[in-house]
TORPA-283542 format. One record per residue (C-alpha): residue number from 0; residue in three letters; x, y, z. Coordinates in nm, 4 decimals, always signed. Layout:
- k, r, x, y, z
- NUM, ALA, X, Y, Z
...
% end
This chain:
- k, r, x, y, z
- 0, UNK, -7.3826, +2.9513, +7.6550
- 1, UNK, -7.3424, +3.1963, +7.3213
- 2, UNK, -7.5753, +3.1558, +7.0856
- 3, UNK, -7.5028, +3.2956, +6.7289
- 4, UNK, -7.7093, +3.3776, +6.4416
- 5, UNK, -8.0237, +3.2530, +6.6763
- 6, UNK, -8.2281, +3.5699, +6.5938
- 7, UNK, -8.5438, +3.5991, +6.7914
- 8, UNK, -8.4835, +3.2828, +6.9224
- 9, UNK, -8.1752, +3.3660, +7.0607
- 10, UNK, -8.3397, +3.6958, +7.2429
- 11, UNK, -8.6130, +3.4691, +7.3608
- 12, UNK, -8.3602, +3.2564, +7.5327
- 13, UNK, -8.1990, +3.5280, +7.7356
- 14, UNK, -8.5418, +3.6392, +7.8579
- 15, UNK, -8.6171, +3.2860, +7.9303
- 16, UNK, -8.2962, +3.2074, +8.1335
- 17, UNK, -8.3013, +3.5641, +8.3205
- 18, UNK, -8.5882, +3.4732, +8.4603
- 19, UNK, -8.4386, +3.1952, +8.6840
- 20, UNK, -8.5996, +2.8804, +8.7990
- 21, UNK, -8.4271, +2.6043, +8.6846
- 22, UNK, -8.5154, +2.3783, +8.3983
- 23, UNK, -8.7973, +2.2045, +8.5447
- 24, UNK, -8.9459, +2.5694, +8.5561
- 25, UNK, -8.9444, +2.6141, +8.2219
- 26, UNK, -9.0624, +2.2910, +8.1365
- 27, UNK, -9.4761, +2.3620, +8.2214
- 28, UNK, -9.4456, +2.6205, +7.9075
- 29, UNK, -9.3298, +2.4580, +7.6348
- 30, UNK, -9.6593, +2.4570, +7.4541
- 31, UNK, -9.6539, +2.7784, +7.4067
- 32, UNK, -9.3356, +2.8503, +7.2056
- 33, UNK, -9.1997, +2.6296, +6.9164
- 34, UNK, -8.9660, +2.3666, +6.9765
- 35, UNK, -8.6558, +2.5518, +6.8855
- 36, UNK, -8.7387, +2.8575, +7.1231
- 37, UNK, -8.7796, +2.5932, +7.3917
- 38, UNK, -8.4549, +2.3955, +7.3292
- 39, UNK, -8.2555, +2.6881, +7.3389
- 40, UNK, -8.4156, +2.8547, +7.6570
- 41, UNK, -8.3331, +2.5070, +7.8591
- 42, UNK, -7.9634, +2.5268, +7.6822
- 43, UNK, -7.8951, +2.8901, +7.8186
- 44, UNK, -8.0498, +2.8647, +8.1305
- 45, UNK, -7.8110, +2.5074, +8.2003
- 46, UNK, -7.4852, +2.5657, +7.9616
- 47, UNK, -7.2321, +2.7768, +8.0553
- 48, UNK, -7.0088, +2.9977, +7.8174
- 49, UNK, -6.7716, +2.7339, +7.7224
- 50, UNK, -7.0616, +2.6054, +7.4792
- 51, UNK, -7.1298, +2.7966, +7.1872
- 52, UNK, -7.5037, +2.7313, +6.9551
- 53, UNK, -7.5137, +2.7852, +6.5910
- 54, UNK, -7.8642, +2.8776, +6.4751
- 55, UNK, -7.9550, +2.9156, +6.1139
- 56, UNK, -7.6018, +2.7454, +5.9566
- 57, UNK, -7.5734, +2.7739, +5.5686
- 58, UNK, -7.2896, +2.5146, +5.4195
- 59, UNK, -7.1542, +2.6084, +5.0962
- 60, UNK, -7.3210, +2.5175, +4.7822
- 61, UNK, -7.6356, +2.5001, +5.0063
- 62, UNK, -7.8939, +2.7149, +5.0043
- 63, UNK, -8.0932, +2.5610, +5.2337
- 64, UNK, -8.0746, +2.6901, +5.6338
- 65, UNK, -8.0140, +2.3595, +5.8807
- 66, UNK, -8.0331, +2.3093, +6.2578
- 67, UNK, -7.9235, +2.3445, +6.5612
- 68, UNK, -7.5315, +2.3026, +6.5970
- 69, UNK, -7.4204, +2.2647, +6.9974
- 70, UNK, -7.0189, +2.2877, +7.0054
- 71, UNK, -6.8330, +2.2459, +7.3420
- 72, UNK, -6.5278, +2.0914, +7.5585
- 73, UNK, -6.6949, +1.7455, +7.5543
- 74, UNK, -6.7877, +1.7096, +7.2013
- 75, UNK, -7.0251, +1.8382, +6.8737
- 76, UNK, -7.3921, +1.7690, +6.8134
- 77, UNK, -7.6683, +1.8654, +6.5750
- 78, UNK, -7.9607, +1.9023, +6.7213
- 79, UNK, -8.2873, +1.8730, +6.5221
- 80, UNK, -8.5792, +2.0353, +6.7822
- 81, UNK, -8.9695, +1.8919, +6.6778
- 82, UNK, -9.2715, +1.9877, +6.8464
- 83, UNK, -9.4661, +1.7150, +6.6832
- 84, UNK, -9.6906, +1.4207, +6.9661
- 85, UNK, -9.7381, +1.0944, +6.9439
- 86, UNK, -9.6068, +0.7077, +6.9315
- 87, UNK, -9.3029, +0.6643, +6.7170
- 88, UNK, -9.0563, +0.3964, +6.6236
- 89, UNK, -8.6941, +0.4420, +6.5363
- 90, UNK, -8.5403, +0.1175, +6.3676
- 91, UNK, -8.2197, +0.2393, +6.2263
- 92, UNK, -8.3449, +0.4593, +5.9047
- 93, UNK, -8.6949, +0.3672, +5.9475
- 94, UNK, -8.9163, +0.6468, +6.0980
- 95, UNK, -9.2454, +0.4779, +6.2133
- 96, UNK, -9.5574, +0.6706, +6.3821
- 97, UNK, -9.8690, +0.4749, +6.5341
- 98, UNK, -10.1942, +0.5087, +6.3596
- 99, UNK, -10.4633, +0.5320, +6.6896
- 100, UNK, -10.7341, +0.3456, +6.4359
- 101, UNK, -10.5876, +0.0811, +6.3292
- 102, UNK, -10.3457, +0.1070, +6.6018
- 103, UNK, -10.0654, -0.0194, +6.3659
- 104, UNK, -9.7416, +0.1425, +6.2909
- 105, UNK, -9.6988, +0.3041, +5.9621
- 106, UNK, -9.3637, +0.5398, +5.7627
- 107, UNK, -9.3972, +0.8319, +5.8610
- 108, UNK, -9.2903, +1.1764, +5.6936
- 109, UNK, -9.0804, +1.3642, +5.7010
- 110, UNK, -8.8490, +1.0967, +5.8373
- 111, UNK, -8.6757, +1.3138, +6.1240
- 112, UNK, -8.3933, +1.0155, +6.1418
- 113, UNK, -8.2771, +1.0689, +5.7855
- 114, UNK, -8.2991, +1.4841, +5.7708
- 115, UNK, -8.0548, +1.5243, +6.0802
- 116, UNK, -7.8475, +1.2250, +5.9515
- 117, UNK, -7.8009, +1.3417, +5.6655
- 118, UNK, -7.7564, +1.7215, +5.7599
- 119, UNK, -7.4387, +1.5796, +5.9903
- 120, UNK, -7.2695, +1.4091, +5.7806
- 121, UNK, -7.2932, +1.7000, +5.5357
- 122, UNK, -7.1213, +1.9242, +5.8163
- 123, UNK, -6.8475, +1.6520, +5.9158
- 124, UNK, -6.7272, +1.6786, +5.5539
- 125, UNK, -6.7493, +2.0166, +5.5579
- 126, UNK, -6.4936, +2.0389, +5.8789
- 127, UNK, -6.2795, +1.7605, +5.7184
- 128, UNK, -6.2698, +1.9651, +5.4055
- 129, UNK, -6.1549, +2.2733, +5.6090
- 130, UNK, -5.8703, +2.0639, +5.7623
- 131, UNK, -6.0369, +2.0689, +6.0886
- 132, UNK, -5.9309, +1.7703, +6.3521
- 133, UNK, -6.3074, +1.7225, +6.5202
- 134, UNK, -6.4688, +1.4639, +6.6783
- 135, UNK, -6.7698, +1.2613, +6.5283
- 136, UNK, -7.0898, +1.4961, +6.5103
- 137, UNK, -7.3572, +1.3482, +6.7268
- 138, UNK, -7.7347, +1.3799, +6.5534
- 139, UNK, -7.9859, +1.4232, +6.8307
- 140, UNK, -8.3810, +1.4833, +6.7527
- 141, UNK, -8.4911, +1.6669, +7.0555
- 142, UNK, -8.9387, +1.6479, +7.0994
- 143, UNK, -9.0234, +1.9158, +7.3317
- 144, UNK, -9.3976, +1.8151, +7.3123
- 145, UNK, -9.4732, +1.5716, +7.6544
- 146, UNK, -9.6945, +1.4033, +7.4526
- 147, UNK, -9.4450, +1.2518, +7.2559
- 148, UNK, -9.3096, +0.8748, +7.2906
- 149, UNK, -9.0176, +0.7160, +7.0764
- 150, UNK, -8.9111, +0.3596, +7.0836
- 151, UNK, -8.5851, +0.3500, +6.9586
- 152, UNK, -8.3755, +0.0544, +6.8274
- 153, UNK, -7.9920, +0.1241, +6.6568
- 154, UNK, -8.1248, +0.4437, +6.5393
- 155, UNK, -7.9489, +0.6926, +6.2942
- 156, UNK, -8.0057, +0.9521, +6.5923
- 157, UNK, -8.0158, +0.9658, +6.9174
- 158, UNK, -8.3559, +1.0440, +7.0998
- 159, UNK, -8.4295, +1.3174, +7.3470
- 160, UNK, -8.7783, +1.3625, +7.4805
- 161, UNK, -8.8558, +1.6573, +7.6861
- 162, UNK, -8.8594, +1.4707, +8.0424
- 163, UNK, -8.4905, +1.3405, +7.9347
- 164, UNK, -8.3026, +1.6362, +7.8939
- 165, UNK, -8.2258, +1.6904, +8.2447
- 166, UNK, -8.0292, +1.3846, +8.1396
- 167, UNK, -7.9068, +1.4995, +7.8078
- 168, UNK, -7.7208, +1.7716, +7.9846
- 169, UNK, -7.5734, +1.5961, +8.2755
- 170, UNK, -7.4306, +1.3313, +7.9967
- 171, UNK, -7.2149, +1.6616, +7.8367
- 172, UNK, -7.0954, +1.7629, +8.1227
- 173, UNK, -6.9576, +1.4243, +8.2629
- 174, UNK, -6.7869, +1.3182, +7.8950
- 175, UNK, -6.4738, +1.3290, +7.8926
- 176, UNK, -6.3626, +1.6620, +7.7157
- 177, UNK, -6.2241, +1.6210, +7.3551
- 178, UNK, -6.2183, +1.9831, +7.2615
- 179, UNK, -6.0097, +2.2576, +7.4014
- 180, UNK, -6.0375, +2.6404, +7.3640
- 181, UNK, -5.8493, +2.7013, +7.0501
- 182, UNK, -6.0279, +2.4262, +6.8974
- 183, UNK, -6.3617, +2.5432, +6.9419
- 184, UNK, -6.2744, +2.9117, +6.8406
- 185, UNK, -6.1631, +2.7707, +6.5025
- 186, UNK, -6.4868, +2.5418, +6.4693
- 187, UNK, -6.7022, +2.8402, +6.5549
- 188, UNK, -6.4706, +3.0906, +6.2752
- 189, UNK, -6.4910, +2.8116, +6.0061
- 190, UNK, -6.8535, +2.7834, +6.0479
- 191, UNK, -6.9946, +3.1235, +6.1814
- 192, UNK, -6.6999, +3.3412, +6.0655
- 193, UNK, -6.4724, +3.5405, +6.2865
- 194, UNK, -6.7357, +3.7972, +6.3887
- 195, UNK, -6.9133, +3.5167, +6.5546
- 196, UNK, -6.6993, +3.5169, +6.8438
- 197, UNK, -6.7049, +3.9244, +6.8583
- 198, UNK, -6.9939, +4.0623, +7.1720
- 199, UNK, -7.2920, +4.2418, +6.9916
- 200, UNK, -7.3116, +4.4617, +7.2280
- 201, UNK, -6.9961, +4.5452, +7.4574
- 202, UNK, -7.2335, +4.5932, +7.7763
- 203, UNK, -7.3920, +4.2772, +7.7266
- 204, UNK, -7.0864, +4.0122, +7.7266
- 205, UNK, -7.0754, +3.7921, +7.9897
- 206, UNK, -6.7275, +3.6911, +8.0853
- 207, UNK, -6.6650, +3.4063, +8.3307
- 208, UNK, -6.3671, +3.1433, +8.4149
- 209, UNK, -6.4851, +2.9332, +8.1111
- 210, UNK, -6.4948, +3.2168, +7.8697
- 211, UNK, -6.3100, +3.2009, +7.5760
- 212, UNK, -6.1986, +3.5512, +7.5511
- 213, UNK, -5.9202, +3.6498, +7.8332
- 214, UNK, -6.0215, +3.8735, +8.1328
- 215, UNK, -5.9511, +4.2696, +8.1965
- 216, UNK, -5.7140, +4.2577, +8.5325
- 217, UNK, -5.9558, +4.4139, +8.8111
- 218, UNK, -5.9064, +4.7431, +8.8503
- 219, UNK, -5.7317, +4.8650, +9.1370
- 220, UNK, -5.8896, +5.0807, +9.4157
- 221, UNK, -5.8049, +5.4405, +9.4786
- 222, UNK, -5.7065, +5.4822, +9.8131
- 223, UNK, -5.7392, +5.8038, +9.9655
- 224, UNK, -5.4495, +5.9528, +10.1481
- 225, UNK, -5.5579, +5.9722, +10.5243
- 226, UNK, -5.6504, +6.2957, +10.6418
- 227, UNK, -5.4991, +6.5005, +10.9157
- 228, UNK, -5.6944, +6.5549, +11.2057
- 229, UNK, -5.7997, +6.9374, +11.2726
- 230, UNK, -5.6502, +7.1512, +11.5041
- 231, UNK, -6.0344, +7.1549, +11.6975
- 232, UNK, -6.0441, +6.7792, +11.7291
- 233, UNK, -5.6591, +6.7891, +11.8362
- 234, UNK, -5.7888, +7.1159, +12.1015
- 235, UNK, -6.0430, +6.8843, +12.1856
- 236, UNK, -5.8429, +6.5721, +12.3001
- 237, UNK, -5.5722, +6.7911, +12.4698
- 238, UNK, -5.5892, +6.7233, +12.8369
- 239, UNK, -5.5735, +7.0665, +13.0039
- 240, UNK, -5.2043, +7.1076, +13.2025
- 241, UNK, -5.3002, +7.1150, +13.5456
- 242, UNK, -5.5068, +6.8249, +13.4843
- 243, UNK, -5.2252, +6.6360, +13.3573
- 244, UNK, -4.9661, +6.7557, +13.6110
- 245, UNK, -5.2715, +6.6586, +13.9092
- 246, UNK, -5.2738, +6.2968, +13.6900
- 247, UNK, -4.8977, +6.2209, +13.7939
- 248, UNK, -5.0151, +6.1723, +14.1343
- 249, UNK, -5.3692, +6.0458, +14.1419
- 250, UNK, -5.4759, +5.8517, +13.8087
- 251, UNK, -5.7690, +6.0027, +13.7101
- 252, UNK, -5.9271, +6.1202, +13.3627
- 253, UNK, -6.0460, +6.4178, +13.2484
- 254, UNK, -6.4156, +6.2933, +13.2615
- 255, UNK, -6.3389, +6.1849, +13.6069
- 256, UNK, -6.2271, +6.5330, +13.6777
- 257, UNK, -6.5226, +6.6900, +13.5694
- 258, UNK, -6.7500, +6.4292, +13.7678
- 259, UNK, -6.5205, +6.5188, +14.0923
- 260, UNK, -6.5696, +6.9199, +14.0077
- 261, UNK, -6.9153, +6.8836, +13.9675
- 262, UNK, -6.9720, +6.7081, +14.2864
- 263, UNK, -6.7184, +6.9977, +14.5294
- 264, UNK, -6.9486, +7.2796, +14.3646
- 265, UNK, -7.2789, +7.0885, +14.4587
- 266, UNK, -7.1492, +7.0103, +14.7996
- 267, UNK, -7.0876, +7.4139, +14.8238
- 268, UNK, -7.3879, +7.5049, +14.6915
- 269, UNK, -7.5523, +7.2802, +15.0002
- 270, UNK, -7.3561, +7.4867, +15.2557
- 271, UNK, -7.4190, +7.7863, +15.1549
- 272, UNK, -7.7774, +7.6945, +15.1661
- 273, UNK, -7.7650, +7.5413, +15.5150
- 274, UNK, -7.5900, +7.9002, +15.6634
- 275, UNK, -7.8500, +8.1162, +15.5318
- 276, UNK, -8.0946, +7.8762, +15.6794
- 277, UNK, -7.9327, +7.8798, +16.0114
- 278, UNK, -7.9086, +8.2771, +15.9978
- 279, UNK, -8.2678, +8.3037, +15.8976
- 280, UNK, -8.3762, +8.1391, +16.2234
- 281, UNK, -8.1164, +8.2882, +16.4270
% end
């Protein structure tokens, strides 16, 4: 997955997904980073680099900096990450959280369901008004703190608690795709701009099957002529030419030779040894 415009979040991420493990690794240490940093760790440790995240997205005539936006083969979604705990209800619009005293539920503010509805339809006109064919944005409110229960009826978002986005994930990568390259590369330019798709650093680009960018042919290696044997080495091998004119008739090798040479001299050596003997006591 590329992130873009995800700052220290983004570098967090990478560190995070380096690392290896797995999601469920990752999942015992959520408490100790925010609830973005922990959405996008999980993201680029289980997306590959046909997803693209947009961090820190400023529409026109907006000041204002918005979510997470998750753009892919299989569809759009803005992501809204909370660390907040507790028992909530969704009804629709209604954003409910359960007072433990009176144990009753009460509204509850900032209404999550309303600020990622209304953040997504803001950037589905903005794609329509760029003449952009997408699919319908998906709002998602992703609570990375375990502690944290929603019951959720026809809400204006859907719900993704830390234990279910195992589930999330596996859901985006069985949809049916809606999105091909070309279409995501002018999503990502209309939003992020065309440097958004450029590497930051040239060393650091991962390229894969999925990428959108196409891959350098594989370089070719250069083979080395094959070098003549020495004259030595060719010395070396040479069978002497008695030895090979004694091979016509009895098939033996030059190590053979030697062995059989070796053995006559020993056998003379013995002689000798026994007439000297026999002189002696003589």
């Amino acid at each position: 997955m590329k992130t873009i415009d995800c700052g220290e979040d983004s570098r967090k991420a990478k560190k995070s997904s380096s690392s290896g493990g797995g999601i469920s690794s990752l999942l015992p240490f959520r408490r100790k980073r925010n609830a973005q940093e922990i959405f996008i760790s999980l993201l680029a440790e289980a997306l590959d680099n046909r997803f693209f995240l947009l961090c820190k997205i400023s529409l026109p005539g907006q000041g204002k900096l918005f979510p997470l936006l998750l753009i892919g083969p299989t569809g759009i979604w803005s992501v809204l990450p909370t660390g907040i705990s507790g028992l909530f209800q969704a009804n629709e619009s209604a954003w409910e959280r359960l007072d433990e005293k009176k144990q009753l539920y009460a509204s509850y503010k900032p209404n999550l369901l309303i600020q990622i509805h209304t953040w997504t339809k803001a950037m589905s006109e903005a794609l329509v008004s760029l003449g952009l064919q997408a699919p319908p944005i998906e709002p998602v409110l992703f609570f990375s703190d375990p502690g944290a229960h929603v019951d959720s009826t026809r809400s204006l978002a859907r719900i993704v608690l830390a234990d279910g986005l195992p589930r999330f994930l596996t859901g985006i990568f069985q949809a049916r795709p809606v999105l091909d390259k070309e279409q995501i590369r002018q999503i990502v330019i209309a939003i992020a701009g065309e440097e958004a798709l450029e590497p930051t650093h040239a060393g650091l680009e991962i390229k894969d099957d999925f990428s959108l960018r196409e891959k350098k042919p594989p370089e070719k290696p250069v083979q080395k002529p094959p070098e003549a044997p020495s004259r030595l080495a060719a010395l070396g091998r040479e069978e002497p030419e008695i030895v090979r004119r004694v091979s016509r008739f009895i098939p033996f090798s030059r190590r053979q030779w030697i062995y059989l040479a070796l053995l006559l001299l020993l056998t003379m050596l013995i002689l000798i040894a026994l007439v000297f003997v026999v002189l002696i006591n003589a």
